[in-house]
C-alpha positions in Angstrom: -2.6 6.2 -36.0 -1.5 3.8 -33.1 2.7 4.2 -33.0 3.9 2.8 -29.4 4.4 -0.5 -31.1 6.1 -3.0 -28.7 9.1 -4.7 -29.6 8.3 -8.2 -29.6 10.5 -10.9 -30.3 10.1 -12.6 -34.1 8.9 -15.9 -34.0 11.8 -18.5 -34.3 9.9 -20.1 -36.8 9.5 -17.1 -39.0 13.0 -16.5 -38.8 14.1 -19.5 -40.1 12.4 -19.1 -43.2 13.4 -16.2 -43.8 17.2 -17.4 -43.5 16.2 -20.1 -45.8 15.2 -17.8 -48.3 18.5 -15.9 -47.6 19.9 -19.1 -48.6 22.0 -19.8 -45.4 21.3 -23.4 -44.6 22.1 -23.2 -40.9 21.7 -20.4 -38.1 24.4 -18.0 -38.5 26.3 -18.2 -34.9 26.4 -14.7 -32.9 30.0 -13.5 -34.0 31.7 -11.8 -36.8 31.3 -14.7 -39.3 27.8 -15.1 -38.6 27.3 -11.3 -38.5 28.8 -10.7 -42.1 27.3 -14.0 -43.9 24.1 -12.4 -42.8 24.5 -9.3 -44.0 26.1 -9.9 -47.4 23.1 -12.3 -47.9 20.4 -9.5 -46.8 22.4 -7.1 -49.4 22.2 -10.1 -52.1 18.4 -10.8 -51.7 16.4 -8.4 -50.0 16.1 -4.7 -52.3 15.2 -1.8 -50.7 12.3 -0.4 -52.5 9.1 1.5 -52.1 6.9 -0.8 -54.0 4.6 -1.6 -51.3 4.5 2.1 -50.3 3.8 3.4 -53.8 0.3 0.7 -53.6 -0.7 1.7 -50.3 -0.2 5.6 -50.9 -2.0 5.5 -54.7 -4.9 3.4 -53.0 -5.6 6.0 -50.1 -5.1 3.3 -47.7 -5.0 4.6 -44.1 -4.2 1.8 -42.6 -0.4 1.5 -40.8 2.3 1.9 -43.7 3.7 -1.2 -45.4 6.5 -2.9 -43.7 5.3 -1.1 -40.1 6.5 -4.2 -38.1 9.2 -7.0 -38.6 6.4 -9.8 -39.5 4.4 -7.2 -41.9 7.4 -7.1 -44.0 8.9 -10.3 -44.1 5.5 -11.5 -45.2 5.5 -8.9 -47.8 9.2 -10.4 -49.0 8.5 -14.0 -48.7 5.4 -13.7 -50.7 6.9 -11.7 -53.8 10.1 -10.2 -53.0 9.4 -6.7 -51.7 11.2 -4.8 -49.4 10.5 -1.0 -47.8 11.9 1.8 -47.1 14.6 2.6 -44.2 11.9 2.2 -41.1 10.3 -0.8 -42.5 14.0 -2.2 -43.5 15.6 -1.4 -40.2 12.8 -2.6 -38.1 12.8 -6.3 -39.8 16.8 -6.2 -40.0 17.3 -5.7 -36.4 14.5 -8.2 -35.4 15.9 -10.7 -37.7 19.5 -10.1 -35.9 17.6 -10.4 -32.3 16.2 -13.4 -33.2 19.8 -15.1 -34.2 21.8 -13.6 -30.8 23.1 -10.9 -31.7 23.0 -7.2 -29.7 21.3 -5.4 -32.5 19.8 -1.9 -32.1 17.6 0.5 -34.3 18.9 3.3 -35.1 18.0 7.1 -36.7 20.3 9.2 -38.9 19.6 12.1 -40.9 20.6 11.8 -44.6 22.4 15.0 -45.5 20.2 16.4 -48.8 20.3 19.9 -47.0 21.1 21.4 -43.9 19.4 21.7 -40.8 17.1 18.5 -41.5 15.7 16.7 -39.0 16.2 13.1 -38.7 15.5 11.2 -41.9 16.9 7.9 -41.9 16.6 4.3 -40.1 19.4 2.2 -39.3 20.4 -0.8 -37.8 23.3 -1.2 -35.8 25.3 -4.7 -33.7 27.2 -4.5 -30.7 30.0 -6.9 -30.6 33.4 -7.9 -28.9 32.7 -4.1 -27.6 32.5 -3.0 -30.7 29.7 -1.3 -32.9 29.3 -2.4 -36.1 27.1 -0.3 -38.7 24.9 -2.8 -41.5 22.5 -0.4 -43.4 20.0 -2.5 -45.3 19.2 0.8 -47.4 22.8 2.0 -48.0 23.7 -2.0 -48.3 27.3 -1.5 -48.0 28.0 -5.3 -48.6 29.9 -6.1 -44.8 29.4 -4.6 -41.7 31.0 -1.0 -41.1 33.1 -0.7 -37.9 31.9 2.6 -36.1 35.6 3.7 -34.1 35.3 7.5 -32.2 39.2 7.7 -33.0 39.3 7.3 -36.8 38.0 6.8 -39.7 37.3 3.4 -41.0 35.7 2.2 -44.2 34.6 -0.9 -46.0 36.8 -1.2 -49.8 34.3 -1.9 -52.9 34.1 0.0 -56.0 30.5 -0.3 -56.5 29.4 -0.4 -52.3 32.5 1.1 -50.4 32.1 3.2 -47.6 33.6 5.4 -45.0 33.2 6.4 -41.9 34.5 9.4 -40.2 33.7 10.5 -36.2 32.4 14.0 -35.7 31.1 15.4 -33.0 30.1 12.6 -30.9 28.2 11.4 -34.0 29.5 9.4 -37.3 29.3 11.1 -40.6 28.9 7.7 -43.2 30.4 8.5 -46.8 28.1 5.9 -49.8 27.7 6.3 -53.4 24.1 7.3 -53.8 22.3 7.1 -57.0 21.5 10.8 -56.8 24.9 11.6 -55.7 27.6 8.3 -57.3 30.9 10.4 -56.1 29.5 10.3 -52.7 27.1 11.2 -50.3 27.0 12.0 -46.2 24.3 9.7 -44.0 24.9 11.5 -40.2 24.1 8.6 -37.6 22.0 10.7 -35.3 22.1 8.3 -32.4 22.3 4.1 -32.0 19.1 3.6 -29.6 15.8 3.7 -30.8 12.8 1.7 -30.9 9.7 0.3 -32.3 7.4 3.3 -31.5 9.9 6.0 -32.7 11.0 3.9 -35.8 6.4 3.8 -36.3 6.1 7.5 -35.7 9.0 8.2 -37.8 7.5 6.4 -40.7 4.4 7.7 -40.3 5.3 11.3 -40.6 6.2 10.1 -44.2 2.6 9.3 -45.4 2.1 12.9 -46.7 5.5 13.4 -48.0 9.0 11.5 -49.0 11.0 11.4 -51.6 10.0 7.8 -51.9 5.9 8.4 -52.3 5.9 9.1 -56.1 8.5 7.5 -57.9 9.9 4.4 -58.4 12.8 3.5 -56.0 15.3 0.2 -56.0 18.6 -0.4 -54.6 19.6 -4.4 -54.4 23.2 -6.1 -54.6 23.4 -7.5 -57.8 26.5 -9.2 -59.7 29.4 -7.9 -57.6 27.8 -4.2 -57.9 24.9 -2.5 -57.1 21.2 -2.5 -59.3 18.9 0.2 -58.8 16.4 2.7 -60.1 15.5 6.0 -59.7 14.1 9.2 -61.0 12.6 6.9 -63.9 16.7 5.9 -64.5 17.8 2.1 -64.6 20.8 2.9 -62.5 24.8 0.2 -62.0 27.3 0.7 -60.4 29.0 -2.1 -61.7 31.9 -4.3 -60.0 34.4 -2.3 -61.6 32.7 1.3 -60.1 31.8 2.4 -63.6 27.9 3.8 -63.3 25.5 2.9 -66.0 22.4 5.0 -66.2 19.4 4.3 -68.8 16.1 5.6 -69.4 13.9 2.9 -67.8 10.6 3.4 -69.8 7.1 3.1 -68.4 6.5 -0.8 -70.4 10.2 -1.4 -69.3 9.5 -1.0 -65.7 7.4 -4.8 -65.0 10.3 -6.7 -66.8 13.0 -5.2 -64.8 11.3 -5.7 -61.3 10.1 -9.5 -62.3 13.6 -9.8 -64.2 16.2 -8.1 -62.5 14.9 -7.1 -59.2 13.1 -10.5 -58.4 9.8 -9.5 -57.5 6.6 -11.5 -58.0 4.9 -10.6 -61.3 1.5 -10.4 -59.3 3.0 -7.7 -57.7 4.9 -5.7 -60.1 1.6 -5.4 -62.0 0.1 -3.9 -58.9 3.0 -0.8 -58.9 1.9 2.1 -60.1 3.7 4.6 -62.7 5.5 7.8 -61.2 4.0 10.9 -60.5 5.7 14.3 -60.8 7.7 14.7 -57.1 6.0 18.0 -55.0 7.9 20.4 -53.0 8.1 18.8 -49.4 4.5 19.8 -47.7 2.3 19.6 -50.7 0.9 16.1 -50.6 1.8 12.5 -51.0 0.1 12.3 -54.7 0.1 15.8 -55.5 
């Protein structure tokens, strides 16, 4: 599979419909405000999910993995309201940022499940006014996350808050996961990567990742966070209370069309969960 993508610019054209279905009615200008009306929106409207990747893997296409480059996904979103996984999120968030001024730069962490993993986990990340400024569209931790190698810092929110604490050269990011609501440690690995590392990276997930058998959904929903998981309807609400249901098999098309916003086209295209394989025994064992 061909992974030394370039990193080309997205179109201007492309990007401003995408903004327009953000709902931002202008450019955002290169600073802080621009920066955090952006990201709140991309938390509001854009889910991270593993719809597309649940189609592609069930039909035993070989082709490049949904979401492989900026355009790839943003026509998948425009057209009915899908987003990816971290590589494919990361990769359209950072072009998306590049497009509208700003210093923005992929980035690869390693999401802490277990010790001794090797990197895991795609980021995005903005340099401005000398600082670096952390906004993960998978974590989606509502405004951008200042990244200081003196202290900790942290964004307040009882449904999205986060923290982040220097260690070791690296950051160690503190969210509220679905499989882990008291908190859960995302290493940042390093700031710098690129297209054909974030492609390589993604691919190596075809065969196996947590997100290849069941349904996945994490989206900013009123004033908390809407998800699902491990066949759970899963809020943290406004308040930080969490609110898990069963989400049952002739539930699952209401609440993607409903709740998540996706196109019913494609939520009748998703298919139902499989039983998850120890890592290294298939990506529809």
């Amino acid at each position: 599979m061909p992974v030394d993508l370039p990193a080309g610019p997205l179109a201007p054209a492309l990007a401003e419909r995408v903004l327009e279905r953000l709902g931002m009615n202008r450019w955002p200008g290169p600073d802080r405000a621009g920066l955090a009306a952006l990201y709140a929106a991309w938390c509001r409207r854009v889910p991270m999910d593993n719809l597309r990747k649940l189609v592609h893997l069930r039909a035993d296409d070989s082709g490049p993995l949904p979401g492989d480059t900026p355009e790839d996904f943003f026509a998948g979103w425009l057209a009915h309201g899908t987003g990816g996984t971290c590589w494919a999120v990361h990769g359209a968030l950072t072009a998306l940022l590049e497009a509208c001024g700003f210093e923005a730069r992929r980035g690869i962490g390693t999401m802490l499940v277990a010790p001794e993993l090797p990197p895991n986990h795609g980021l995005t990340s903005v340099r401005l006014d000398d600082e670096t400024l952390l906004v993960d569209g998978c974590i989606l931790h509502g405004e951008p996350l200042l990244l200081d190698a003196a202290r900790e810092t942290v964004v307040e929110h009882p449904a999205w808050g986060v923290r982040a604490r220097p260690a070791a050269g690296k950051w160690v990011v503190r969210w509220r996961s679905p499989f882990a609501p008291d908190g859960f440690d995302c290493r940042i690995d390093s700031l710098a990567s690129d297209a054909g590392a974030f492609a390589a990276l993604h691919e190596s997930t075809r065969d196996w990742s947590p997100f290849n058998f069941e349904l996945f959904v994490r989206v900013h929903r009123d004033g908390g966070v809407l998800g699902a998981a491990r066949g759970e309807r899963i809020t943290f609400r406004g308040d930080g209370a969490v609110e898990r249901r069963a989400l049952a098999p002739q539930e699952r098309q209401r609440f993607l069309v409903e709740e998540v916003g996706i196109s019913e086209a494609f939520a009748q295209r998703v298919p139902d969960d499989v039983p998850m394989p120890p890592p290294g025994q298939g990506a529809r064992a």
